[in-house]
N, C-alpha and C positions, 0 to 999 in steps of 0.2 A: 189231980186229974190224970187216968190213967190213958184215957182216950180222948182222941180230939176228931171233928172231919174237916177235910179240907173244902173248898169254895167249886171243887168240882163234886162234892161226894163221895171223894176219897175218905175211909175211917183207917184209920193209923195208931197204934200206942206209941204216949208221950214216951216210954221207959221200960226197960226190961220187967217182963212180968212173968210169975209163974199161976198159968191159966190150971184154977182146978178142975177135977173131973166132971163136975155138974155144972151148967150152964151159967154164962153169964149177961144177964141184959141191962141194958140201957135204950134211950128215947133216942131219937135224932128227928129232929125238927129241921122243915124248912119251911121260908114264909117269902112274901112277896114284898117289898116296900111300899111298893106305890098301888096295890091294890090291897093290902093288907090281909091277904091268902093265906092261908097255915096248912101245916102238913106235920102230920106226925107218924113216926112208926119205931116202932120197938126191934128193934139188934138183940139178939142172941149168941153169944160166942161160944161155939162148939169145938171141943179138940179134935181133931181129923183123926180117924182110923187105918192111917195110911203109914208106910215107912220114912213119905218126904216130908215135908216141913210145911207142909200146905195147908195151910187155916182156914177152917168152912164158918163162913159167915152168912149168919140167915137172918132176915129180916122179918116180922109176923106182926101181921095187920089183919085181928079177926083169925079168919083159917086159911090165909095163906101164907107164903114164907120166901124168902127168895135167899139164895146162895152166891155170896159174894167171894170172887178168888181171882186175883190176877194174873195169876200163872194160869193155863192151859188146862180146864177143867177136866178129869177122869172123863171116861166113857158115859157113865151113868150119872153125872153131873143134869142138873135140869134147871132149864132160867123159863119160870114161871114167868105168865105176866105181872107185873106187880098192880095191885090196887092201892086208894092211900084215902083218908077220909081230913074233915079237920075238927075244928070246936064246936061245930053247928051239927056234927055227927056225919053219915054219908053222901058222899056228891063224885058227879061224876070227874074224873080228875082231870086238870088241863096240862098237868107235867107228867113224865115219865119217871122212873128212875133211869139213871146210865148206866147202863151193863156193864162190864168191865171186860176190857178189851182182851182178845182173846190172842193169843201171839204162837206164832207156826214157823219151824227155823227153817230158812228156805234151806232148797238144793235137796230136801227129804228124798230116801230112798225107798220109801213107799213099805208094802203093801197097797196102792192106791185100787179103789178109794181109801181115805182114810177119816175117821170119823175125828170131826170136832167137836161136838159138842151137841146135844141133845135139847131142844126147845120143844115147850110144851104146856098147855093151858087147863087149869085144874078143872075145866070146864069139858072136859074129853070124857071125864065120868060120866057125863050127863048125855051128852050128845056126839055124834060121829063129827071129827075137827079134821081138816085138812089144809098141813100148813105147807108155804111157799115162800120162797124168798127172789129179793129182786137189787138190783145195784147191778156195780160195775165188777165184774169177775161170775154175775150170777145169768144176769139175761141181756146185759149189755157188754160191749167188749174190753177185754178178751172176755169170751164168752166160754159158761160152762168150765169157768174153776171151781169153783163152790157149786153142791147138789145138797139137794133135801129129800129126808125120805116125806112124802107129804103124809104119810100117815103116824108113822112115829114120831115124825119130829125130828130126826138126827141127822146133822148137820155134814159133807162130807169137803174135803180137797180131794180134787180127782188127778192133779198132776202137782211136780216138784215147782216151789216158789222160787221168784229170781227178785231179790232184792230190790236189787239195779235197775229194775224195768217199774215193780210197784213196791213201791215200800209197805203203803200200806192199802186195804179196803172198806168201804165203809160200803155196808148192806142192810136193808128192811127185813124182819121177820114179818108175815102177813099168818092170819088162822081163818078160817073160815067156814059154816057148816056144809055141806054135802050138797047146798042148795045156791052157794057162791055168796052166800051173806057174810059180813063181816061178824065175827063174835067176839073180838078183839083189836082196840088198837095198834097197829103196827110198832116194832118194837125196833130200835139203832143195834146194829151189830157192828163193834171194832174190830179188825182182825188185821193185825200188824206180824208183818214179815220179819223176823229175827234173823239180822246181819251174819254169814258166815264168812270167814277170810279167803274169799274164792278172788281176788282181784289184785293186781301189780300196782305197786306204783307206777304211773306215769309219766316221765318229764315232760316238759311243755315241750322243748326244743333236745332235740339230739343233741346238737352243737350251740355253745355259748360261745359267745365271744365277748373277753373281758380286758382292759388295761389297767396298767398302774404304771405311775413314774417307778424309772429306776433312783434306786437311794432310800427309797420310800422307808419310814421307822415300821416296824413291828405294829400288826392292829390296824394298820392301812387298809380299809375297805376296799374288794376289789367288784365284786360281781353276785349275782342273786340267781343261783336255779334253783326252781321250782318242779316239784315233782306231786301229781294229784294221785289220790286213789279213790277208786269209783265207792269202794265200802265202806261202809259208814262210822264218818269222820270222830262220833262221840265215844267210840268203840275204839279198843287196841286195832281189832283188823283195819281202819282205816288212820289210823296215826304212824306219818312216814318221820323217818328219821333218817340224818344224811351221813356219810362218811366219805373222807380221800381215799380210793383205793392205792392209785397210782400218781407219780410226777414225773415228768419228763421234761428236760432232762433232770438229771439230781446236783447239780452246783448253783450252786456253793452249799448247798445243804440239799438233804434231801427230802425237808422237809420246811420247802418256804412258804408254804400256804396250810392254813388248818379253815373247816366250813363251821361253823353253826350249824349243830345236829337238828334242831326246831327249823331254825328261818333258814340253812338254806345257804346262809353270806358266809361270802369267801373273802377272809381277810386274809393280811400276810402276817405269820408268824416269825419271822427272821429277818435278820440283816443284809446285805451283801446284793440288792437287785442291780444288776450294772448291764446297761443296755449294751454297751462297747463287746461286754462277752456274750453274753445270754441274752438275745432278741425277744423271744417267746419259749414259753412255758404251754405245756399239756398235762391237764389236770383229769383223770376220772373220779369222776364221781359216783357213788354209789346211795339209791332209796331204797330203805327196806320200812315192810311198816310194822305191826304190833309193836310200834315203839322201840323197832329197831332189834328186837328178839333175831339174831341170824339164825337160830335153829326151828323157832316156827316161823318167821314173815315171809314172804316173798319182797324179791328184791329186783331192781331196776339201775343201771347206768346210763351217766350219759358223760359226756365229754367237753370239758371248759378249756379254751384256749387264750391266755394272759399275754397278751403282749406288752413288753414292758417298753415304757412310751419314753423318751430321751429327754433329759434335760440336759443345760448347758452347764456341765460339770467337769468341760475340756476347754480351757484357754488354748486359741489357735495359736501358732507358732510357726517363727517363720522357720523355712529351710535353713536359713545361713545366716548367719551374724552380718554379711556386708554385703551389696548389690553395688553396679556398675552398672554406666550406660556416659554415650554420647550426643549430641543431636549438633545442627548447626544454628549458627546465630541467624535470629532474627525470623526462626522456624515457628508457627503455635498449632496447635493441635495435633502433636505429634509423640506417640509413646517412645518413652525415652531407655525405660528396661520395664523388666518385667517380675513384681516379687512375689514367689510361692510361698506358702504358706501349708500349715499341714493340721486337721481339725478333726476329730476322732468323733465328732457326735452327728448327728443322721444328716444325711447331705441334704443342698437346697432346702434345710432349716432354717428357722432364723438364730438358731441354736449353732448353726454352722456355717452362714453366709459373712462373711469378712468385711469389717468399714475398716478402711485404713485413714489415717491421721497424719499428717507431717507437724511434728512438736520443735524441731528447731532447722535451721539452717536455711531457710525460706523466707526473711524479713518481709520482702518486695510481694509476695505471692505471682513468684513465676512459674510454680509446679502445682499440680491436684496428683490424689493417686486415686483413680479410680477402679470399680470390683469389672472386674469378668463374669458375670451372672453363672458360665457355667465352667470356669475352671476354679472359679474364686481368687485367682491371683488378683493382684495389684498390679496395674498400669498406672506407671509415672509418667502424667502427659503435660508439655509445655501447653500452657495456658494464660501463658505473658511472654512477648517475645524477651530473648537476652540480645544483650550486647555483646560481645567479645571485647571488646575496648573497655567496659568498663568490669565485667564478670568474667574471667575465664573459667573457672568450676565452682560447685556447690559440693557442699556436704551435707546431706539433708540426716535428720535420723525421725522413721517412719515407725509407728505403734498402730497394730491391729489387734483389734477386737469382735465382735462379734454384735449382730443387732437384738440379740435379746442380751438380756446381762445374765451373769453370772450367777451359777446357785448360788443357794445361801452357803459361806464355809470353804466358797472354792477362791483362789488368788489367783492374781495375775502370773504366767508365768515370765521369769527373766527373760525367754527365748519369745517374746509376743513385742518384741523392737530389734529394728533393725538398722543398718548405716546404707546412704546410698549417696554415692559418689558420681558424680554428671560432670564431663567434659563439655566445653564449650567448644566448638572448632568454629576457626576464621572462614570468611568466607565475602568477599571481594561486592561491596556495598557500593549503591550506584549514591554518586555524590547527589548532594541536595542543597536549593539555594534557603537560606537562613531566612530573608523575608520574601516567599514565596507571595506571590500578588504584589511585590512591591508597585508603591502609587509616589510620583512624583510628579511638581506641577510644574510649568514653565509657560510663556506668553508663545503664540504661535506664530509662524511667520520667520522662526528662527531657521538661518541660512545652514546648506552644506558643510558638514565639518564641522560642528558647534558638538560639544561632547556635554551628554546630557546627564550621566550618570557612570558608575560600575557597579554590574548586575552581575556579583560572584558567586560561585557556588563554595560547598566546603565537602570535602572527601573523608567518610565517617574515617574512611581505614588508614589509621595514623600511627601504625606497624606496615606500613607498606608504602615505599618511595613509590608513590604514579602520578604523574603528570595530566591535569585535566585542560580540556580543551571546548569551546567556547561555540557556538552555532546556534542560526537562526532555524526556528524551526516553524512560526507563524507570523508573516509581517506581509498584513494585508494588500498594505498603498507602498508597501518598499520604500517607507522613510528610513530605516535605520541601517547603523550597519554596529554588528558587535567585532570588539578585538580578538579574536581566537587563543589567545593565552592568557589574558588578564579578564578579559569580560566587559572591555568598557563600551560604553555603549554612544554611537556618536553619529548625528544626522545625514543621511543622503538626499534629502530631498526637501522643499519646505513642508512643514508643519503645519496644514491647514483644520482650524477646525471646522470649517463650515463644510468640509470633507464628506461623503457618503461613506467614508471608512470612520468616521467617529462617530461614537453614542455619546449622546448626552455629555458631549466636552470631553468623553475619555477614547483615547486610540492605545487598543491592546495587542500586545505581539508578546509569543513564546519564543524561547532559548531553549536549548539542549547546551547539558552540560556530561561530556562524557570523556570517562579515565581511560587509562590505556594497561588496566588490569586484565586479567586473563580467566575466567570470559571477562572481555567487557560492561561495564556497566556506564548507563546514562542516567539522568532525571533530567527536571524539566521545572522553567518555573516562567513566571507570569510577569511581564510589568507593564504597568499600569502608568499610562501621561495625558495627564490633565490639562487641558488646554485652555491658558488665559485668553478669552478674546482682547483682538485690537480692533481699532478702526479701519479693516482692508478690504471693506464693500460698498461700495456707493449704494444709495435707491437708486428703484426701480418705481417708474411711475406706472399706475395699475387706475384704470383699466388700458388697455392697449388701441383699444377701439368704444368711437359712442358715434350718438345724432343728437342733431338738435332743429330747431325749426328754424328758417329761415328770417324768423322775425321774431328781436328780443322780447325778453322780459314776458314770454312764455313758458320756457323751461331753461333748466341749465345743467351743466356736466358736472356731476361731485367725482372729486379725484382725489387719488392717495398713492402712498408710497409703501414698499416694502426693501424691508431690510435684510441681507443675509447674518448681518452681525446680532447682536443681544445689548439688551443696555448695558453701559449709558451710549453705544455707539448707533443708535437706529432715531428714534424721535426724540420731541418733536423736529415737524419739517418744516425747510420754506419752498414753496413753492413759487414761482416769477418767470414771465415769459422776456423772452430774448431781445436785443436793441435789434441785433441784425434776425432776416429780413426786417424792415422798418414795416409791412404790411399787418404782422405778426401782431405786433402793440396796437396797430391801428385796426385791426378786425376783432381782438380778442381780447376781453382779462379776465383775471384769475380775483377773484375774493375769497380767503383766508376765514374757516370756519371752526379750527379747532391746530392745536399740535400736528393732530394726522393728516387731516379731512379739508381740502378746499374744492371751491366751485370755478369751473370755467363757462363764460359765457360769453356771447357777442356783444360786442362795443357798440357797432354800427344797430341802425336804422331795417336795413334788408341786405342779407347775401346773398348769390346767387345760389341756385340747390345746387351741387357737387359734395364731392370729396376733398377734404382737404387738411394735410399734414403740419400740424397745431409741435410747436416746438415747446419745451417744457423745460425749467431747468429746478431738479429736486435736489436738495441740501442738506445732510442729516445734521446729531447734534453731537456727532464722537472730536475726539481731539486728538491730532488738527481734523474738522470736520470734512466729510468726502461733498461733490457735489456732481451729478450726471444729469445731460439732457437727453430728454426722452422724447419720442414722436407720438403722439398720440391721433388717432386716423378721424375726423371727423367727418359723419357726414351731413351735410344740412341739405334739408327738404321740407315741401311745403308740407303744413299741420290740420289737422281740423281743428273744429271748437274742443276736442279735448286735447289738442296738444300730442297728440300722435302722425306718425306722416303717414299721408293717403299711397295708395298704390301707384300711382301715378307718377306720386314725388317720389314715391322708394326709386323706380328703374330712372326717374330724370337723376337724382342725385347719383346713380352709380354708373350714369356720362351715357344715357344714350338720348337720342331725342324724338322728334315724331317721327324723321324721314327713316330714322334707323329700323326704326318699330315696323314702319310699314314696309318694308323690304323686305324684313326676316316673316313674315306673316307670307308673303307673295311666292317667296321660298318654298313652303310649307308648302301651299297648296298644290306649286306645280310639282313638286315630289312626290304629292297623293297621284293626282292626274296619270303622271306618268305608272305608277303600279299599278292603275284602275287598266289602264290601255296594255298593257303586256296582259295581266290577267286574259282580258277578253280576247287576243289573240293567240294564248296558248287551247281554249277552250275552242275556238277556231277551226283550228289545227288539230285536235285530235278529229274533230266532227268531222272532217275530210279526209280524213286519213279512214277510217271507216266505209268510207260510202264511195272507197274507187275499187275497181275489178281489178281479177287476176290478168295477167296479162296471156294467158292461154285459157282455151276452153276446160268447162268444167268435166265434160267428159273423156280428156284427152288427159284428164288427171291423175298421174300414175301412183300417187296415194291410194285413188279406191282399187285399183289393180292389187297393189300390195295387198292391203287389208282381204278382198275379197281372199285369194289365194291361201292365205294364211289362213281362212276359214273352210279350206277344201272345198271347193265347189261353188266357186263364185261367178261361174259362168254362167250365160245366159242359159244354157241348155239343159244346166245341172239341177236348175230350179228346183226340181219335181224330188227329186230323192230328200233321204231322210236324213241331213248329214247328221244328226245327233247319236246315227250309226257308228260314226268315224270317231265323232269329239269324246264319246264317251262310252269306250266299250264296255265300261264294268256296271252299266246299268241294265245288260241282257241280261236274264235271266239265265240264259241255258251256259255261259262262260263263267268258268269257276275263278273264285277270289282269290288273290294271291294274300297270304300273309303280309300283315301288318311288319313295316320297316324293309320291306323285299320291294326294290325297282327294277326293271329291265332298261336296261339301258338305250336298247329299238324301239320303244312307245312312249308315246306324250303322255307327262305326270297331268293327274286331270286334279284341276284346282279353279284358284279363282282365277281369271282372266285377268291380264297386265292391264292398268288404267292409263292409258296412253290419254294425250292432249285430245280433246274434241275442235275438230277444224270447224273452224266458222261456214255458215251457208254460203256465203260472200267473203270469200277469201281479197286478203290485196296480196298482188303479186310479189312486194315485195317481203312477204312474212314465208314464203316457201322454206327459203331455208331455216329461219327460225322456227317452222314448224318441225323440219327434220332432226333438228338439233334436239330438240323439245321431246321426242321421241325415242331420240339415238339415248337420252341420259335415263327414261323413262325404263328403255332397254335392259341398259347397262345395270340399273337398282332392281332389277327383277330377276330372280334366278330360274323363271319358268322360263323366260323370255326369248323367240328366235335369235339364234336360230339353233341354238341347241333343240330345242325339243320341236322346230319344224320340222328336222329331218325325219325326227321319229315317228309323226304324223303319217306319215308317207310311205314310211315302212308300216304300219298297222293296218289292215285293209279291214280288218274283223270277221266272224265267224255267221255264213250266211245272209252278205248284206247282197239287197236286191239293185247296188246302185253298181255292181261291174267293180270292173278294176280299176286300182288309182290311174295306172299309167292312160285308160281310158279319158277319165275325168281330166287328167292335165292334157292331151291331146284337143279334148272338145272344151277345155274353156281357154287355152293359151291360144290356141289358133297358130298363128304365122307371125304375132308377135316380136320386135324383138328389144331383147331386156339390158342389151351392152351396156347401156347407159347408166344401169346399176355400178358397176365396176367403177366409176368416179363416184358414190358414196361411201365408200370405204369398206374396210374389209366382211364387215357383218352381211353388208347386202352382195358384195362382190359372190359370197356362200351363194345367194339366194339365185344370183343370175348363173353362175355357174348351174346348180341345181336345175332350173329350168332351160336352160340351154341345152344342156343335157339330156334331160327329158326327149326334146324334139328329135336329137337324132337316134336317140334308141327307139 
């Protein structure tokens, strides 16, 4: 088989052929499967009359023929329509053939237009055709890249192709007669833009940023750039290729890093990455595409920056083979020295943050060393106290390390341990009692001077001759007394437990025990004495008061005892009334209801109601047993049917009787009587005191004289004028306002009037002077008040008044008056009579 087609209609030689000069045909069939359609047409293989290599291939069905070429058909090329028939002979066809796609190398430098290709319908012999095309590049946008001539058919480009924008077009051919009829199926036109190397590579990014451990072997992946190009990738022009131009710096070699010219990856080609020297690396890189051709690609850089990332490939190490330090006993949490250490890999790592360790000389764990977060040293901190007495130094030896571990291949070094040597210094310890709370017991009641115990202390510092001394430092009831050099402990007082200074059986007191070191030092300690009870409290007979009725075998008295002691020294009791008075046995007895619990009640028949002191004798059960008589207050009075005393009997029994009763009642009332009768004659007495006269006439009343006068014109004759002339000049109109805060000191400030006392209609004679008094205080609380601002009055006559002169008005309303008498009310009025006195003789 020398020919084959492909499934698009592609025809192709299986095998190098030598095509003779007369034609060559074969059939090419196409069929439908599932409608079982067939199509057949005959190929013709023509040698092309051309210098290029270009095979015209024609197809012929009947009389027409079609010319197949994939390359960019001559000027004079023509793509008929094709027709196709099958086994049943001619029908209209429901496929096309596919034209073969026509391809245009962009970026063309014209002559534009320029002619593609020539379409045209063997039907233009017959009748006038005018063809058209339509798509995207022809009447859709971009518009008007592709033109047709409509009458010949010849296809044009009117502007240069750009790849990058469309790669390819896909357009209709249309034919049609002169009358817009169709005369032909519309026909697919390919026309694919041919790639030219008009485009850079592109890196994604300018700058990369990459790491790799230092140490890292040769082939250690570091990093991927990426560089595109916009032209087309199946073509040399758009296949990039990479290279290192540059490395910066160039140690340890100058060539630590090689890319993969395909992908891009930058691995490391050498040995020797060491973070400690060389931190970071600058790598340029270079895209070029045609596959990397430098003298036709274009080419693009861009710039990788490797940082080489630290591992723990440095065992820390200390400064110095040995440390020192001191601290005092009995100190904790206290840095004792301080060990440096020195770490070459990235600070605040965990590649370079320090754990230290103490591996010997530490049995007790009285030392940690802990990190400095930010110098990294080692603090050796007491974290158990010491002793001096029994440690005087340590020899510790400390290993540091690091919290991540060690590379693979790296060792400890010798210098990563160190020696530390710690002093103890003495330091003057306050003595302490050995049983601190001591508890000792003894029976209470024990007499002054009875030595109960020695409450020692012991002084740690047993390298130091001092002498400790002995004192009380809490002894609530001041039972005790301690010895001051030995500590013994030995009673002052008796021992009571039934004490309000004992709890629960125990009475507590503090010691001080302190040396005579330099500073001094004390402690303190506790002891504890338990107090055995004895038999040393009699009963107490309870309750201390009752009643009963006057007549037995109604109710009776239940009585008891209490104890201050504790068993076995408290119950049970005996209870039993006394020989002497012989009254006592003969009015009363006692019946025995329990250990605790007896009853007293009346022997006799009937007693009289009173009070009466019932002797008692209670006896506990301690050894030898205590016994006390006790009084208990009885009172007996008469009962109702329930056995309670009436009110009657309550106040007979507590000794009063009828004649007492009714006296104190008789009392009462003449007590009331007499408050009712004062009452009524204080009410009496003011009623009359109201209703007497003055003892002068009301007209000879030298109050209304005052008053008038002070109101300028109080004379009978003055009547008529306006005095509101006088009182208040500044309500004329035609007298101008003096500014606000400005007073004259010759005229009356006009304000409110002083609220002097209003005298009664009916004065009594003897309220005169309390009226004046009443007035004078009234006075004195008013800063308007005369007689500062009467003078003023008097001096102000005002502007245009029809009422004359003042000195007029004091002449016709004083008359012949006279005012001496003023001069005995003291000095304000003494002003006023002087004033008017005055007046007369000018």
């Amino acid at each position: 088989v020398d020919f084959k087609v492909g499934a698009d209609g592609t025809v192709f030689a299986t095998r190098e052929l030598q095509v003779p000069s007369e034609q060559v045909a074969f059939t090419v069939t196409a069929w439908d499967s599932q409608t079982a359609e067939r199509w057949d047409a005959v190929v013709r293989l023509l040698v092309a009359q051309t210098s290029s290599s270009h095979s015209g291939h024609k197809a012929q069905k009947g009389k027409k023929t079609v010319a197949l070429d994939p390359s960019p058909p001559p000027k004079d090329t023509l793509l008929p329509w094709p027709q196709h028939q099958n086994s049943n002979g001619l029908r209209r066809r429901k496929r096309d053939w596919v034209i073969p796609p026509i391809n245009v190398p962009e970026n063309s430098r014209g002559p534009f237009p320029q002619q593609l290709v020539r379409i045209r319908s063997d039907k233009d012999n017959d009748i006038p055709i005018r063809y058209s095309i339509t798509g995207v590049g022809a009447d859709q946008p971009p518009m008007e890249v592709f033109s047709i001539d409509s009458m010949s058919g010849r296809m044009y480009v009117t502007r240069p192709m750009d790849r990058e924008e469309h790669a390819s077009y896909h357009l209709r051919a249309h034919a049609v007669d002169m009358n817009g009829n169709k005369v032909e199926n519309p026909i697919d036109l390919y026309i694919y833009v041919i790639d030219m190397n008009d485009n850079r590579p592109e890196f994604i990014n300018q700058v990369y940023n990459g790491s790799v451990d230092e140490g890292s072997k040769p082939g250690t992946y570091v990093m991927t750039v990426t560089a595109n190009d916009a032209d087309d990738s199946t073509t040399a022009n758009g296949m990039v290729r990479y290279r290192i131009l540059t490395q910066t710096p160039q140690s340890p070699s100058q060539n630590m890093f090689t890319i993969n010219s395909e992908t891009g990856d930058i691995v490391t080609v050498a040995a020797g990455l060491d973070r400690e020297k060389v931190q970071q690396y600058t790598v340029i890189v270079q895209a070029t595409d045609m596959e990397g051709n430098l003298n036709y690609g274009l080419s693009n850089t861009a710039t990788a920056i490797i940082t080489v990332t630290d591992v723990n490939d440095n065992p820390p190490e200390f400064t110095t083979s040995t440390f020192a330090g001191e601290v005092p006993e009995n100190r904790v949490e206290t840095v004792v020295a301080n060990l440096t250490v020195m770490d070459r890999d990235q600070p605040h790592s965990p590649n370079w943050n320090a754990v230290y360790r103490i591996i010997s000389g530490d049995p007790s764990g009285h030392f940690s060393v802990r990190t400095d977060p930010v110098t990294n040293e080692g603090m050796v901190t007491v974290v158990k106290a010491v002793d001096y007495e029994l440690n005087r130094a340590f020899m510790l030896t400390v290993m540091v390390s690091n919290q991540a571990p060690l590379a693979s291949g790296i060792q400890m070094s010798f210098q990563s341990t160190a020696g530390v040597t710690i002093s103890i210094m003495d330091i003057n310890e306050a003595p302490f009692f050995p049983s601190n709370h001591k508890l000792i017991r003894l029976e209470e009641g024990m007499p002054p001077g009875t030595v109960l115990t020695t409450f020692s202390a012991v002084d740690p510092d047993r390298f130091m001759q001092q002498a400790v001394r002995y004192s009380k430092l809490s002894d609530p009831a001041n039972w005790l007394h301690v010895n001051t050099t030995n500590g013994q402990i030995t009673t002052a007082a008796v021992l009571d437990r039934e004490s309000l200074y004992t709890k629960n059986n125990v009475y507590e007191a503090t010691f001080l025990a302190a040396d005579n070191g330099i500073p001094p030092a004390s402690g303190t300690g506790t002891l504890q004495i338990y107090l055995i009870d004895i038999n040393d409290n009699a009963p107490e007979l309870l309750p201390k008061e009752a009643q009963i009725c006057e007549k037995p075998n109604l109710n009776a008295i239940n009585i008891t005892a209490a104890d201050a002691d504790v068993d076995p020294n408290i119950g049970p009791y005996v209870f039993e009334l006394p020989f002497v008075p012989a009254a006592v046995r003969k009015n009363w007895t006692i019946t025995r209801l329990n250990g605790d619990y007896a009853q007293l009640s009346l022997r006799i028949l009937y007693l009289e109601a009173g009070v009466y002191d019932v002797p008692i004798i209670v006896t506990d059960s301690g050894n030898p047993p205590l016994s006390n008589m006790s009084i208990i207050k009885v009172k007996v009075c008469p009962c109702d049917d329930n056995g309670d005393c009436t009110t009657i009997g309550a106040v007979a029994a507590a000794g009063l009787g009828t004649g007492a009763i009714v006296a104190i009642l008789i009392c009462i009332l003449i007590l009331l009587t007499m408050v009712l009768l004062f009452v009524v004659w204080m009410k009496r007495r003011e009623k009359e005191r109201h209703t007497k006269q003055l003892l002068i006439d009301p007209e000879d009343d030298v109050r209304d004289n005052i008053l008038k006068y002070d109101e300028e014109g109080g004379g009978e004759e003055d009547q008529d004028y306006d005095l509101s002339q006088l009182q208040q000049p500044e309500a004329m109109g035609h007298v101008p306002s003096k500014a606000p805060g400005v007073r004259r000191v010759d005229e009356r400030p006009v304000g409110a009037e002083p609220q002097y006392p209003v005298r009664p209609v009916v004065p009594h004679p003897g309220d005169i002077g309390e009226f004046i008094n009443e007035g004078l205080r009234a006075a004195d609380n008013d800063p308007t008040a005369p007689p500062y601002d009467s003078l003023l009055v008097f001096d102000y006559e005002g502007s245009g008044s029809t009422a004359g002169s003042v000195s007029s008005l004091n002449s016709s309303s004083s008359g012949d008056q006279d005012y001496d008498y003023l001069n005995d009310w003291g000095p304000r009025f003494k002003k006023l009579a002087d004033m008017y006195g005055g007046g007369e003789e000018d």
